[in-house]
Each structure stands twice: as C-alpha cells, then as structure tokens.
N, CA and C atoms as a LAMMPS dump frame, in Angstrom:
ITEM: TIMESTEP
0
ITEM: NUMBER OF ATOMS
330
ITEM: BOX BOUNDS ff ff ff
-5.0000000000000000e+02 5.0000000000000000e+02
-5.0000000000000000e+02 5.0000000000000000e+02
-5.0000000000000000e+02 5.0000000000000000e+02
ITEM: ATOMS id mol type element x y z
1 1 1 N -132.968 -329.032 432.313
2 1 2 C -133.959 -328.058 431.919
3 1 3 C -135.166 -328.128 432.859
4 2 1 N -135.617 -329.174 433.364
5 2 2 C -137.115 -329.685 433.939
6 2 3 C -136.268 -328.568 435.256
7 3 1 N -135.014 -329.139 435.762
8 3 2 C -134.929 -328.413 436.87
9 3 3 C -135.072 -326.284 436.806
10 4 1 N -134.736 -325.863 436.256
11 4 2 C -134.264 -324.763 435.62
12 4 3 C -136.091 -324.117 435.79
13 5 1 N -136.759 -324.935 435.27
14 5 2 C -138.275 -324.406 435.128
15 5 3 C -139.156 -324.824 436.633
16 6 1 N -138.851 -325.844 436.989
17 6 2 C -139.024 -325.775 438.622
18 6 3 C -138.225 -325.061 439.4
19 7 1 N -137.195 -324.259 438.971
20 7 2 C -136.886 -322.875 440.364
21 7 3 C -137.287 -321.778 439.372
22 8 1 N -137.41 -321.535 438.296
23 8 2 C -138.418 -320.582 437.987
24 8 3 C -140.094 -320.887 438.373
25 9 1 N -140.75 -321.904 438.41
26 9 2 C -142.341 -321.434 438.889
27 9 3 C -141.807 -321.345 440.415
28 10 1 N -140.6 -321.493 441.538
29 10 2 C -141.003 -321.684 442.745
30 10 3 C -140.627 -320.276 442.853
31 11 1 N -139.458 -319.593 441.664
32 11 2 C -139.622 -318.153 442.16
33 11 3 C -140.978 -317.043 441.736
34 12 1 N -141.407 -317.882 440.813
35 12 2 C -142.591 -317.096 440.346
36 12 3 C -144.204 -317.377 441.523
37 13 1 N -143.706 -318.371 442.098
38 13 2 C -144.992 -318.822 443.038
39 13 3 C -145.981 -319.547 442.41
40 14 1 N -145.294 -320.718 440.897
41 14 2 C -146.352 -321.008 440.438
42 14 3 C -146.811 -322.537 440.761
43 15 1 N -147.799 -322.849 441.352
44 15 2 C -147.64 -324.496 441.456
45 15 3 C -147.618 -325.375 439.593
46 16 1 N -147.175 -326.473 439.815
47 16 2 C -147.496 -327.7 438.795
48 16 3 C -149.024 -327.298 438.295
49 17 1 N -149.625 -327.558 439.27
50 17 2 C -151.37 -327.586 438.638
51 17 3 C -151.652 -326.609 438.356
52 18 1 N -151.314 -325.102 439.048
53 18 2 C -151.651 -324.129 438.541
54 18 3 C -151.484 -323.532 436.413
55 19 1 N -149.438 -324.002 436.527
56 19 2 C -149.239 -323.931 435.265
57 19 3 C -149.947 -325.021 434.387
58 20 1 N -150.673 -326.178 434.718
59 20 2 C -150.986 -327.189 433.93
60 20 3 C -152.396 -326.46 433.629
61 21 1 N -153.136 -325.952 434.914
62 21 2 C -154.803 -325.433 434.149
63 21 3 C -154.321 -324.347 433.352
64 22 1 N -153.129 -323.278 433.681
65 22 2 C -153.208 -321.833 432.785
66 22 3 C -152.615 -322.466 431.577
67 23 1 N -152.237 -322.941 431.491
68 23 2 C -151.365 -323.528 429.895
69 23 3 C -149.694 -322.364 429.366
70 24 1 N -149.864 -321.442 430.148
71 24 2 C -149.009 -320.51 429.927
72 24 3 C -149.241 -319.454 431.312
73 25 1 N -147.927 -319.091 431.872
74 25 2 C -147.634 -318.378 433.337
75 25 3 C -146.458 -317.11 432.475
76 26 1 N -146.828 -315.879 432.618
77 26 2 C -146.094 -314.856 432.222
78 26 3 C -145.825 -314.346 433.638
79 27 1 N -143.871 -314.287 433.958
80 27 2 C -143.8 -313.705 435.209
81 27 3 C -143.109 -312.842 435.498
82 28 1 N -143.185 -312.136 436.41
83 28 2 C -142.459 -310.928 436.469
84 28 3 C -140.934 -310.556 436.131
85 29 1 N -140.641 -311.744 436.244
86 29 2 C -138.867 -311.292 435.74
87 29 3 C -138.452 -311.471 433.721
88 30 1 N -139.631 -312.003 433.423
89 30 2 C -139.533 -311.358 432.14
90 30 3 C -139.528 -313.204 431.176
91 31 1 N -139.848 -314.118 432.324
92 31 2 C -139.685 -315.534 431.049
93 31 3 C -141.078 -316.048 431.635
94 32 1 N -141.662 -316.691 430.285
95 32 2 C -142.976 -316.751 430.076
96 32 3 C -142.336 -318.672 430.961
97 33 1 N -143.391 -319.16 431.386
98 33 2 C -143.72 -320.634 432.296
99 33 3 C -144.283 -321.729 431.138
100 34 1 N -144.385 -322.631 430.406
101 34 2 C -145.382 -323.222 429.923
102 34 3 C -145.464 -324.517 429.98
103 35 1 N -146.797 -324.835 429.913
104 35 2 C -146.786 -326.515 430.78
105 35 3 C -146.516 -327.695 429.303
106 36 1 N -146.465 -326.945 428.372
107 36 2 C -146.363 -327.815 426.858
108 36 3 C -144.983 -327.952 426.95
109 37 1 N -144.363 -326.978 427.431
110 37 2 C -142.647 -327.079 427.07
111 37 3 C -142.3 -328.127 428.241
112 38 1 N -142.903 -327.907 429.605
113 38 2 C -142.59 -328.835 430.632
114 38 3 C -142.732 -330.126 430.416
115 39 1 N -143.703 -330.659 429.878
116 39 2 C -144.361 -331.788 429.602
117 39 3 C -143.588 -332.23 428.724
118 40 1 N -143.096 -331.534 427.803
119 40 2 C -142.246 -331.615 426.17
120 40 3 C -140.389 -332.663 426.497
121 41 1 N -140.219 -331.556 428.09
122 41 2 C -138.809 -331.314 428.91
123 41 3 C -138.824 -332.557 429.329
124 42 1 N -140.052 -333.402 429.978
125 42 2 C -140.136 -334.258 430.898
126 42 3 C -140.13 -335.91 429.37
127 43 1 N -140.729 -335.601 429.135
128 43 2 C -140.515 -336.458 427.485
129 43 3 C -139.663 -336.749 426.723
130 44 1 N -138.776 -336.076 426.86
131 44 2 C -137.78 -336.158 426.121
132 44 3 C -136.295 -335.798 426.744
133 45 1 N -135.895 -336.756 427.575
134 45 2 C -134.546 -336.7 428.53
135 45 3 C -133.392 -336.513 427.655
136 46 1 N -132.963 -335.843 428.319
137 46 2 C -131.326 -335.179 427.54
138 46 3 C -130.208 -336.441 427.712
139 47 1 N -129.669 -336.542 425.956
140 47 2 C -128.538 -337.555 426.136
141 47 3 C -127.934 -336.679 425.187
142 48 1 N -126.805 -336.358 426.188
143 48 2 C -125.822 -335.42 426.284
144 48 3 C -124.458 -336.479 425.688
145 49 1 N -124 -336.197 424.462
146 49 2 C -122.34 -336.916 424.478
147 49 3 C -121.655 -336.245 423.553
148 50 1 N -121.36 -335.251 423.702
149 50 2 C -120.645 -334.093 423.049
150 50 3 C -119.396 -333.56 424.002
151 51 1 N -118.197 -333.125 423.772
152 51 2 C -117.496 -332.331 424.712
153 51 3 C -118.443 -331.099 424.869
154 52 1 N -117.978 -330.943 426.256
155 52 2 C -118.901 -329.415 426.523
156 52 3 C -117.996 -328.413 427.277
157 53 1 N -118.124 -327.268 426.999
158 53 2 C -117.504 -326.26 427.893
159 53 3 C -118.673 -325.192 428.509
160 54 1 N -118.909 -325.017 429.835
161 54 2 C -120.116 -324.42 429.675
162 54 3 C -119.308 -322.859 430.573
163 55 1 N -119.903 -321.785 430.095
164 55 2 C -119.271 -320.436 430.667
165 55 3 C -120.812 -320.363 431.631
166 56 1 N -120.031 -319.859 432.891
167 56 2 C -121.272 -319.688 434.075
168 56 3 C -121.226 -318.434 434.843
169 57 1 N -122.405 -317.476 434.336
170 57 2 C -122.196 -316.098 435.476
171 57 3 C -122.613 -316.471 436.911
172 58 1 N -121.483 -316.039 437.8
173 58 2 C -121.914 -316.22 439.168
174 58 3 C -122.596 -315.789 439.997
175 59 1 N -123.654 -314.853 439.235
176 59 2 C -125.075 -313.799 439.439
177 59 3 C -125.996 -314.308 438.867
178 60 1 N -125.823 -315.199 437.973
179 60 2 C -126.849 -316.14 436.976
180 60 3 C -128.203 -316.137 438.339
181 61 1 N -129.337 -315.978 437.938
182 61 2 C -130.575 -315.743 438.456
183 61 3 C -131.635 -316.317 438.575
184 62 1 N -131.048 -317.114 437.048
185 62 2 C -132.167 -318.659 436.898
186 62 3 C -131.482 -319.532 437.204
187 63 1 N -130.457 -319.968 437.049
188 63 2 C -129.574 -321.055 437.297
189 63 3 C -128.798 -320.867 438.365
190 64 1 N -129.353 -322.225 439.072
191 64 2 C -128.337 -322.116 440.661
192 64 3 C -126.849 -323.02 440.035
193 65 1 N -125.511 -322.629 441.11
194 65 2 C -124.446 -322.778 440.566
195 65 3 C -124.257 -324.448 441.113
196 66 1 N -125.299 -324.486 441.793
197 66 2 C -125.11 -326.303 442.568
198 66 3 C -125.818 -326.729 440.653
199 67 1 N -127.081 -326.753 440.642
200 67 2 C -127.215 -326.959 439.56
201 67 3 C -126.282 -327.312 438.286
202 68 1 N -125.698 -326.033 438.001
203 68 2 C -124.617 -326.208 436.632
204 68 3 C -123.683 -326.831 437.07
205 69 1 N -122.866 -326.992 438.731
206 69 2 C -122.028 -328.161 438.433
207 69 3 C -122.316 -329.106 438.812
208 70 1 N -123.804 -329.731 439.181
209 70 2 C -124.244 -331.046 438.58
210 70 3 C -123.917 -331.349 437.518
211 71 1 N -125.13 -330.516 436.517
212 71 2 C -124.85 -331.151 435.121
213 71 3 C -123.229 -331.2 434.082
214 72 1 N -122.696 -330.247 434.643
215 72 2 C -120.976 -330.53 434.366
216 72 3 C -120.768 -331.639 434.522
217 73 1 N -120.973 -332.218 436.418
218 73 2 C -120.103 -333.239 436.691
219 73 3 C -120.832 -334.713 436.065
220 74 1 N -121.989 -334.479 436.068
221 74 2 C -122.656 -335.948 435.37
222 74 3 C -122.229 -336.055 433.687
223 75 1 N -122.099 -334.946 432.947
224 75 2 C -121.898 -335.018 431.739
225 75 3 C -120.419 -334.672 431.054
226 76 1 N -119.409 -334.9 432.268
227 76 2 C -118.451 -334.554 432.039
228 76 3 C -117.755 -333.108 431.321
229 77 1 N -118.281 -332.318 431.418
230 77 2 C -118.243 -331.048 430.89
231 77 3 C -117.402 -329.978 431.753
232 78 1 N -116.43 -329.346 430.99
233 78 2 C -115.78 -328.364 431.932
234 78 3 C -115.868 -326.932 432.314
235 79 1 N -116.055 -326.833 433.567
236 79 2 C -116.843 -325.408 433.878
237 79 3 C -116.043 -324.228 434.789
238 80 1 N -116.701 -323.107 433.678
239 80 2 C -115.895 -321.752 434.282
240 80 3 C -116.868 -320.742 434.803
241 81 1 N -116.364 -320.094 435.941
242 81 2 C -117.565 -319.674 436.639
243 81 3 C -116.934 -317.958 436.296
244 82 1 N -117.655 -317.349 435.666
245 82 2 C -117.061 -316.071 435.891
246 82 3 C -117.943 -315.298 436.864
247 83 1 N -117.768 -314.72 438.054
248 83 2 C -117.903 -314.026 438.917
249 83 3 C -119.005 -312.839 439.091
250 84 1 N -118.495 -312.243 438.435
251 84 2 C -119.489 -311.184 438.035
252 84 3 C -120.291 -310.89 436.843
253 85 1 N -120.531 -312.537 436.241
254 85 2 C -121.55 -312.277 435.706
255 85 3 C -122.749 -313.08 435.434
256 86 1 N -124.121 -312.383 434.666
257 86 2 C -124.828 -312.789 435.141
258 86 3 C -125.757 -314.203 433.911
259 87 1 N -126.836 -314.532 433.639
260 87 2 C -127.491 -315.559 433.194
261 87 3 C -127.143 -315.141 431.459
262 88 1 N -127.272 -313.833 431.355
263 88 2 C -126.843 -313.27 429.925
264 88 3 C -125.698 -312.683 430.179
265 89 1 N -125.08 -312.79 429.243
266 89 2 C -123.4 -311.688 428.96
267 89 3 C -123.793 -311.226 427.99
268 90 1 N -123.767 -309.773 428.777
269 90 2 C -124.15 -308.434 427.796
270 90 3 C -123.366 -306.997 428.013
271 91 1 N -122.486 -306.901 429.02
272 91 2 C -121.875 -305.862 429.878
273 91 3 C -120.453 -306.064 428.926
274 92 1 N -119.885 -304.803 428.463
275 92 2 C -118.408 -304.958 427.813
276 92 3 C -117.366 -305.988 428.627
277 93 1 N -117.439 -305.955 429.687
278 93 2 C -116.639 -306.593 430.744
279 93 3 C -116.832 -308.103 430.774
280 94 1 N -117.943 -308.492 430.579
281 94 2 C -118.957 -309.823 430.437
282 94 3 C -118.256 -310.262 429.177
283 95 1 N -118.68 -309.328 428.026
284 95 2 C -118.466 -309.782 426.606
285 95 3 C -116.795 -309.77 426.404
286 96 1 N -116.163 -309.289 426.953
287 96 2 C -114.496 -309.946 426.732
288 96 3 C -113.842 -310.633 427.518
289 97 1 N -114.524 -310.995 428.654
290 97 2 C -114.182 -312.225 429.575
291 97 3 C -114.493 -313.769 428.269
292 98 1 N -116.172 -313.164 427.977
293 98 2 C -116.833 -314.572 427.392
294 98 3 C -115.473 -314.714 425.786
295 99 1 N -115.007 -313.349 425.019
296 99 2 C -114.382 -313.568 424.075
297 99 3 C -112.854 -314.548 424.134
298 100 1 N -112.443 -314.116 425.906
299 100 2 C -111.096 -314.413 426.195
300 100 3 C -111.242 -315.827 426.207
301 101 1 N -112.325 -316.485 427.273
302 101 2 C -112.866 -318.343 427.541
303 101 3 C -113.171 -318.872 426.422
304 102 1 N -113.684 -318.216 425.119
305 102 2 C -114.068 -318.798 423.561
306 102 3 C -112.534 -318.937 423.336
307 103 1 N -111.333 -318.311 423.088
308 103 2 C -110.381 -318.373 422.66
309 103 3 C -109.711 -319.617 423.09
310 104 1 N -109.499 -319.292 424.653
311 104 2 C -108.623 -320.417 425.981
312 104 3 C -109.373 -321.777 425.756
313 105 1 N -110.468 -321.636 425.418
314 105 2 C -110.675 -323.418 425.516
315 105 3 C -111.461 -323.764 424.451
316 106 1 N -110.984 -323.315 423.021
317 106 2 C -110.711 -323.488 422.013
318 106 3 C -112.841 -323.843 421.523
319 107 1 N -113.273 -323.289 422.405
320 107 2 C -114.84 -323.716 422.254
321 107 3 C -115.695 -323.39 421.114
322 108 1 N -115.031 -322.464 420.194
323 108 2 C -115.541 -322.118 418.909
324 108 3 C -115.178 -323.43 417.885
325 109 1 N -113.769 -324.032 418.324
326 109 2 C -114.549 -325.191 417.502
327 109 3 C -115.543 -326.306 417.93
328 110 1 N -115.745 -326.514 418.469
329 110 2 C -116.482 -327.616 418.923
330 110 3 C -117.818 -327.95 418.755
C-alpha cells in the first residue's frame, strides 16, 4: 500500500512534506492523497497469510505490474493478468472475464 501511494503523489507531483503540511492532496485523476492514511500504512505493516488470488488489469494506472508481482511473489499468491483491463472492472468484457477467474480458481470461496 505505502508503495501504491508513493507512485500516486509522484504522479500527482506531490512531495512527502508537501502532503505532510496539506494533511490532505486532492488530485487530478480522481483519488484524494492523505498523510494520516500514509502514516497509518507505514504503522501498521501487512502480515499477509491467507491464500490469495489476485485478478490484475494490464492498464491498471495506479498499480505498476512489477509491483503486483512483487507482492504475489513475496506472499505467495497467484496472479492473473488480464490484458485489457484496467485498476477497476467495469466494462461488460472486464466483468465476465473477472466472473469466468471467480469461477476457475474457485476464489469465491476463500
């Protein structure tokens, strides 16, 4: 997550100190910055021990794809990259790819 919000302020142009004096950075692509959640992110490290299946659009905008298969490969988690799509699945095409990968790797139970 800490990473995820450091390539959002570097696409937003926001420094550390900047978001730490504003307390909140609203940016143009539509997700608000905040230094409480950062601080919150940095506090509280993710211990991940769950099976995971994570579905990944390959247009995703916030999330670089080096990124998600880091955290795959450190947390053992298995990852599907669908191609054409993007950070949300919202496109009919999107939404029955994501229905077909819920089915195939049984991820609704889990």
């Amino acid at each position: 997550m800490e990473k995820l919000i450091a390539d959002m302020m570097a696409r937003a142009n926001v420094t550390e100190d900047e978001l730490k004096r504003r307390g909140v950075v609203h940016t143009d692509f539509g997700e608000d910055l905040s230094w409480d959640y950062l601080c919150y992110v940095r506090s509280h490290p993710i211990c991940w021990d769950r099976p995971t299946a994570i579905l990944y659009g390959g247009r995703d905008e916030l999330t670089s794809l080096d990124t998600i298969r880091s955290f795959a490969e450190k947390h053992n988690a298995d990852l599907t990259v669908m191609e054409n799509g993007g950070h949300w699945f919202h496109t009919e095409e999107q939404m029955r790819f994501l229905d077909e990968w819920i089915i195939r790797t049984g991820s609704h139970d889990r």
